[in-house]
C-alpha positions in Angstrom: -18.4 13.1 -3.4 -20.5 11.8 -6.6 -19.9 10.9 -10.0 -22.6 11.5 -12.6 -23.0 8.1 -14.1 -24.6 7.5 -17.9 -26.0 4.0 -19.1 -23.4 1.5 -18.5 -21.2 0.4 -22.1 -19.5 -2.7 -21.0 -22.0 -5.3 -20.7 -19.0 -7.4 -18.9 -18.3 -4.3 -16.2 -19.6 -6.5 -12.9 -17.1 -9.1 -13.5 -14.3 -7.1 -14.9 -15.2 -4.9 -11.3 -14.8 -8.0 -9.3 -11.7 -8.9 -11.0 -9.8 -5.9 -10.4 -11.1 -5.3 -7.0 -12.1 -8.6 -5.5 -9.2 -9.0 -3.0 -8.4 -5.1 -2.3 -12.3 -5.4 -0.9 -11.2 -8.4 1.0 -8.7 -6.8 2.7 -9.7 -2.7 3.1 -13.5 -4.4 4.5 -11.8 -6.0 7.1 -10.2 -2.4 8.4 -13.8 -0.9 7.6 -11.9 1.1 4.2 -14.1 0.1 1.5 -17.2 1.8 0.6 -19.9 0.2 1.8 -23.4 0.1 0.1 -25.8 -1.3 2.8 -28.2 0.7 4.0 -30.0 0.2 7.3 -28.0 -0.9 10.7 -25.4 -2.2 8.5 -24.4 0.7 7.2 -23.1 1.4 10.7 -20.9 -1.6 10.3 -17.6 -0.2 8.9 -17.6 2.4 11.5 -18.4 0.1 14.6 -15.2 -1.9 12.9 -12.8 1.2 12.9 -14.0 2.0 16.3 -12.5 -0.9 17.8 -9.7 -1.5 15.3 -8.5 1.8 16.7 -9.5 1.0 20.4 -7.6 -2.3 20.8 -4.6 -1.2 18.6 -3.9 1.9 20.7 -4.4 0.5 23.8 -2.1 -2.6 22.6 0.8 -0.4 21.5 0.1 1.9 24.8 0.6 -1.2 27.2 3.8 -1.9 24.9 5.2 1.5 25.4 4.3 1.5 29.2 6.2 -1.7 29.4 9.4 -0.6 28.2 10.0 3.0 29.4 8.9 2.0 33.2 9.2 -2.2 33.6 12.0 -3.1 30.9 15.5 -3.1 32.6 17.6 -4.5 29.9 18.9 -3.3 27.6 19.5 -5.9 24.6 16.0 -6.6 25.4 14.7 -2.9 24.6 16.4 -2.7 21.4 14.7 -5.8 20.5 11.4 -4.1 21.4 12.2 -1.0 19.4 11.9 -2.6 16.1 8.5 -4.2 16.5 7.5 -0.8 18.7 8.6 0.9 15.7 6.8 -1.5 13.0 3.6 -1.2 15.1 2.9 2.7 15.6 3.8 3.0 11.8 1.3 1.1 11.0 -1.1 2.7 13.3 -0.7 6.1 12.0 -1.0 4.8 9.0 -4.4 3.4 9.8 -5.5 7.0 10.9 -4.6 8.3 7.5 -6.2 6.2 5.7 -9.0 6.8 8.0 -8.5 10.9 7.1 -8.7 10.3 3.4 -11.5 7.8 3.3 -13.8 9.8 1.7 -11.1 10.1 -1.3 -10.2 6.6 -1.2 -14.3 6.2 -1.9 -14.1 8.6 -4.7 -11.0 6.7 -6.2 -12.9 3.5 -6.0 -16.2 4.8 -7.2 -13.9 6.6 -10.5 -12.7 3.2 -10.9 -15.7 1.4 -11.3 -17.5 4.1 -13.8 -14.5 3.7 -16.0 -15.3 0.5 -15.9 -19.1 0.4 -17.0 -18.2 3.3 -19.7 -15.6 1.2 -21.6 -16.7 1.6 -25.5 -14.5 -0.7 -27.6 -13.3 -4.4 -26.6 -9.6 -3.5 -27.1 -10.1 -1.1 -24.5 -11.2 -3.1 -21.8 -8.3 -5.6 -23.0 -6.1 -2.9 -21.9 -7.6 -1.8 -18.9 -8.0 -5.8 -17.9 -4.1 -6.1 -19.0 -2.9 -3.4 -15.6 -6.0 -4.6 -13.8 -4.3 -7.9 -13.4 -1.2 -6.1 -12.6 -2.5 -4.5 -9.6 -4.8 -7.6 -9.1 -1.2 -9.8 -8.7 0.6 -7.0 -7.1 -2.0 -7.3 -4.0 -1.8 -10.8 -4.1 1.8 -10.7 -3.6 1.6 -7.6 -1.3 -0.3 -10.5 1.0 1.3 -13.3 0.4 4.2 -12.2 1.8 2.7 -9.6 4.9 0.8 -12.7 6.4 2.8 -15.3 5.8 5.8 -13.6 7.3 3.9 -12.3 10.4 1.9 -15.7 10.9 5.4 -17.3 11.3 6.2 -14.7 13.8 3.0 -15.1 16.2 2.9 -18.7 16.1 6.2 -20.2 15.4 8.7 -17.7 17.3 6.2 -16.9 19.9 5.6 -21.0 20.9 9.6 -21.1 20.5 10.3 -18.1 22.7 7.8 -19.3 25.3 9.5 -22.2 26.1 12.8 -21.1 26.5 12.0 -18.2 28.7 12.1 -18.8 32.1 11.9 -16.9 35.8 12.8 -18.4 38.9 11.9 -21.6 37.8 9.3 -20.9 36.7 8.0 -20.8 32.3 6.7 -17.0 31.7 4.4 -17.6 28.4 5.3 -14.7 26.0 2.9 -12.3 24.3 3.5 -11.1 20.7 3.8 -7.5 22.7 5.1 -7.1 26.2 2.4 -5.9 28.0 2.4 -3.1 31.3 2.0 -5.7 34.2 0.5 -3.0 36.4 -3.0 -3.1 34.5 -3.0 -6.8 34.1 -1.9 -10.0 35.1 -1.6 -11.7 32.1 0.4 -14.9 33.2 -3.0 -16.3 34.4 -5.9 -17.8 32.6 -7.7 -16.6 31.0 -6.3 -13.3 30.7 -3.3 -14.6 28.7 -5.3 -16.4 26.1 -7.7 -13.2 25.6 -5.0 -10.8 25.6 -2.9 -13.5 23.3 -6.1 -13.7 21.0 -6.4 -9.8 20.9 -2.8 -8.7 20.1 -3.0 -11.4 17.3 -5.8 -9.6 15.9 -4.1 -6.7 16.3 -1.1 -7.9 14.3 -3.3 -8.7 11.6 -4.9 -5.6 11.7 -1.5 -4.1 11.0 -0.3 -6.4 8.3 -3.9 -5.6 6.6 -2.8 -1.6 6.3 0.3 -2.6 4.9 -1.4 -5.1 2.3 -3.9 -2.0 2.0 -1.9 0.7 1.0 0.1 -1.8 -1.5 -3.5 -2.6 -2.6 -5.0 0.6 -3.1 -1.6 1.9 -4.8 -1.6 -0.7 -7.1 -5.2 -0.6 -8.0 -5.0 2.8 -8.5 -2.1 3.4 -10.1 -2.5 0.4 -12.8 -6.1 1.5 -13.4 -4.6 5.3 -14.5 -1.9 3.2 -16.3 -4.9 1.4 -18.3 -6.1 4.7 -19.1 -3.4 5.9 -20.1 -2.7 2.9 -22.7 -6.4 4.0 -24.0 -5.3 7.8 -24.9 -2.3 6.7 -26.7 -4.4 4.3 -29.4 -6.8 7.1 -29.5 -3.7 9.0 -30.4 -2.7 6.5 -32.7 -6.6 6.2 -34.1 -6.5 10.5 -34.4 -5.7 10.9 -37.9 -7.5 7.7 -39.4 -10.3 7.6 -36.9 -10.8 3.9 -37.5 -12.2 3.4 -33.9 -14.1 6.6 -33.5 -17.6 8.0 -33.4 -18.6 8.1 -36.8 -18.9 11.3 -38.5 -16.3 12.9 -36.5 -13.1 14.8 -37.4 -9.6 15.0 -36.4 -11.1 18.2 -33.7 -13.9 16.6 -32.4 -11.4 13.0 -31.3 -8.7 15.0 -30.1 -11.2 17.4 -28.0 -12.4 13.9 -26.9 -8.9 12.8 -25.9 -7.8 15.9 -24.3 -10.8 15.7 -21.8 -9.7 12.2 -21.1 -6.4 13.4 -20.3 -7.6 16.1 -18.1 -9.7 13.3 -16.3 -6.9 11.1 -15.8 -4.6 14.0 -14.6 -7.4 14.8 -11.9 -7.5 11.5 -10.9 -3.8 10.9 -10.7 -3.7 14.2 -8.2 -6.4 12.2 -6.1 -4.0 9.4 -6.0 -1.6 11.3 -5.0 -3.6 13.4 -2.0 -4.9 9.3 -0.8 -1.3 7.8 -0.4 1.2 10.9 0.6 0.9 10.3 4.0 0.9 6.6 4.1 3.2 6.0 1.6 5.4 8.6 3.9 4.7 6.4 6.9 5.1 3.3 5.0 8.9 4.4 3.6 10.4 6.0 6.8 8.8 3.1 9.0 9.8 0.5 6.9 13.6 1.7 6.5 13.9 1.8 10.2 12.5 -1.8 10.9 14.3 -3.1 8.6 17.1 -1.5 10.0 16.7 -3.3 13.4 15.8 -6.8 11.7 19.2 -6.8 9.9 20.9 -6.7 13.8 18.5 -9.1 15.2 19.5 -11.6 11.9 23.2 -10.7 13.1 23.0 -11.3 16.5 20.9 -13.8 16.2 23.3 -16.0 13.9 26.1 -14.8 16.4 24.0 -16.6 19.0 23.2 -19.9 16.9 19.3 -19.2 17.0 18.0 -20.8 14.0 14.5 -20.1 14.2 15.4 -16.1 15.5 17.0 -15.7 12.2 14.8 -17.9 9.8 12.0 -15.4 10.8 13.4 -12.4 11.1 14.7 -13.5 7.7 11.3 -13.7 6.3 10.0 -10.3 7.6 12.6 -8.9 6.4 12.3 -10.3 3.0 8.5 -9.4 2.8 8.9 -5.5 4.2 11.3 -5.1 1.7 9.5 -6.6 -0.8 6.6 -4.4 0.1 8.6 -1.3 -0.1 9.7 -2.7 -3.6 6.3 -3.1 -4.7 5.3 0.5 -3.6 8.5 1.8 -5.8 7.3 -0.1 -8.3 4.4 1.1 -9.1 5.1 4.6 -8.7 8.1 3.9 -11.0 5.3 2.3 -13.8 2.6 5.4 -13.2 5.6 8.1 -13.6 6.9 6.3 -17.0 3.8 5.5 -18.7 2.6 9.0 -18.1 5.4 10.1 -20.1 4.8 8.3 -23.2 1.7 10.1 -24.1 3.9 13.2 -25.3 5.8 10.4 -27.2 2.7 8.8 -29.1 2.1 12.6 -30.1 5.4 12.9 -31.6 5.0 9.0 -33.4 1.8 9.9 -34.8 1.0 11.0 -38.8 0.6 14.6 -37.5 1.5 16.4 -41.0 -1.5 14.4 -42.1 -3.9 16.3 -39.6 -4.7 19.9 -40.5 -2.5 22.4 -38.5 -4.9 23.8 -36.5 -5.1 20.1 -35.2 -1.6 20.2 -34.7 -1.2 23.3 -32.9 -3.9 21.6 -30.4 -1.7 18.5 -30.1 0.5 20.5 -28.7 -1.1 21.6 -25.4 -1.0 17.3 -25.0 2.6 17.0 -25.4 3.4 20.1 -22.6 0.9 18.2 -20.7 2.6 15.2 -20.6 6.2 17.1 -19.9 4.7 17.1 -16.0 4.2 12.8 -15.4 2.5 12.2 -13.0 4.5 11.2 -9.6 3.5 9.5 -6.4 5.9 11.0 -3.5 5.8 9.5 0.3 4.9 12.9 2.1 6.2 15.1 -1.2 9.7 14.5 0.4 10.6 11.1 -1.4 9.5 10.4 -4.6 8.6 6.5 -5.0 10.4 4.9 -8.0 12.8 2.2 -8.5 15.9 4.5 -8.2 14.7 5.8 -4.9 14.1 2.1 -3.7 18.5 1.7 -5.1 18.6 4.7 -2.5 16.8 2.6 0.7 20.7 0.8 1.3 22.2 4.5 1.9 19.6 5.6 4.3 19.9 1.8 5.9 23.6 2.5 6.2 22.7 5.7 7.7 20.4 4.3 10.8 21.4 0.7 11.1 25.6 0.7 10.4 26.2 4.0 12.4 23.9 4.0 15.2 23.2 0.5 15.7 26.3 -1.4 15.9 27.5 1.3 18.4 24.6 0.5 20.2 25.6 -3.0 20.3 29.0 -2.6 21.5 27.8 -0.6 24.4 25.5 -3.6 25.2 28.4 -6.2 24.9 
């Protein structure tokens, strides 16, 4: 899907593209998301990438699953599995729905940069660079805390693990997943360094979705918000028309703004039809794990493991962090898109004449609808549904969980 491009108005769009995008491109290139303009063999290159993203993910997270239904025999041990079982086929499926709406994900990216090139006035492009760096430090965040936390987990607490476990005298080196020992021996070398290498690149794979979907949320959801603030000083700018064509009246820039609104409305539904799914994914994985991270920081500490706790500690920090940053910005995209009916109502309207006002009108019942972002259309994401995350935590982790402890003590 296409956009019909006209001559390029902001002599400053590469850089302000780069900006706004630089690390989302990064991150989505890297899981073979972003759009790709190379043309030859290499357009082949984002594809060959998926191929064996997918191929070495599944067949790491199949292994894992083989391992604890038919080789696992205890218990505590499986319910330490479950969360990171749990955290990894999230993020899987969430990788094959980002996969499913990659060709909207494209058209987001390429409505992005046209608004970009087709920015007429300098306060404008203030505006949009204003939420630009919003989503541009929400990423950044978004990463900081994903890798970091993770990094600690397949380096520090695997190395830690590994020398503690032992087996009839003998040190069993530990993998980052438990793998089926009936397709490979990976105690021996150098199966256990390539299978070691491949399910930390698998681990980073994961933590890239999550990063990605933050990412793409926040670029998207920022850049409507930037558009947004540019139909409310063209609201402001209606009855004056300061900052308008010239020889145009009140009609002609409200016509003007009510297609922009339409255009931002379309593209707000897009954003919504890319991110259902994984946002879905993203809120009902996320509550379970951490769910089981709060019992491993409890038995943990029961058990005087300092560097169990320090790390769980810090996933759990950055998941909910993420989940925070998700609300977040579904929470900013649903307010601002209400104050457009506002600027209507702030506006010198008995100035403009009332057929201009009548029209104003089909703005304001407009606006009545903000736009939402919803995980799956079931949970809406907002900062009063991220106050909600404790009751559902209560419900999975306090009832379930600690039962399932005292069966196991």
């Amino acid at each position: 899907m296409h956009l019909s491009v006209r001559q390029p108005q902001n002599p400053n769009y590469e850089e302000d593209i780069v900006y706004v995008t630089k690390h989302n491109k990064w991150i989505l290139s890297t899981i073979g998301m972003w759009p790709t303009v190379v043309k030859g063999i290499g357009k082949f290159v984002p594809k060959i990438i998926i191929g064996l993203s997918n191929f070495v993910s599944s067949l790491n997270v199949l292994q894992f699953i083989l391992h604890i239904i038919l080789e696992e025999k205890n218990t505590t041990l499986k319910v330490r599995f479950l969360g990171l079982i749990c955290f990894a086929s999230t993020n899987l499926m969430k990788y094959w729905a980002l996969i499913a709406r990659k060709s909207n994900i494209e058209y987001c990216i390429e409505q992005v940069q046209i608004d970009w090139k087709q920015v007429d006035f300098q306060r404008n492009r203030m505006l949009m660079l204003k939420y630009g760096k919003i989503g541009r430090d929400l990423t950044i965040y978004s990463a900081v805390f994903m890798y970091g936390s993770e990094m600690l987990y397949i380096t520090i607490m695997q190395y830690a693990l590994g020398s503690m476990l032992k087996e009839n005298n003998r040190t069993t080196r530990v993998l980052v997943y438990p793998t089926y020992s009936g397709l490979l021996d990976v105690q021996k070398s150098p199966i256990y360094e390539i299978v070691y290498v491949l399910q930390c690149m698998c681990t980073l794979l994961f933590n890239s979705v999550t990063v990605s979907c933050c990412g793409l949320a926040a670029l998207f959801a920022t850049h409507a918000c930037g558009q947004i603030d540019i139909i409310m000083s063209q609201l402001d700018d209606l009855v004056d028309g300061k900052f308008a064509k010239k020889n145009s009246n009140p009609d002609t820039r409200l016509t003007e703004i009510v297609k922009h609104h339409i255009k931002i409305l379309k593209f707000s539904t897009m954003i919504e039809t890319v991110l259902q799914e994984v946002c879905f994914f993203e809120f009902v994985g996320t509550t379970l794990v951490v769910c089981f991270l709060e019992y491993y920081c409890l038995t943990d500490w029961q058990s005087n493991n300092k560097i169990g706790v320090a790390t769980y500690s810090m996933l759990l920090v950055s998941l909910t962090f993420n989940m925070f940053l998700l609300c977040y910005i579904g929470n900013l995209l649903l307010e601002k898109s209400s104050d457009i009916g506002i600027s209507c109502y702030l506006i010198d309207w008995y100035r403009l004449p009332p057929k201009t006002v009548q029209d104003l009108m089909l703005i304001i019942a407009m606006s009545n609808t903000p736009v939402k972002i919803s995980a799956g259309r079931i949970f809406l994401l907002s900062l009063p549904t991220f106050g909600n995350v404790g009751f559902y935590e209560y419900f999975f982790y306090v009832l379930p969980v600690q039962n399932l402890h005292k069966s196991t003590v």
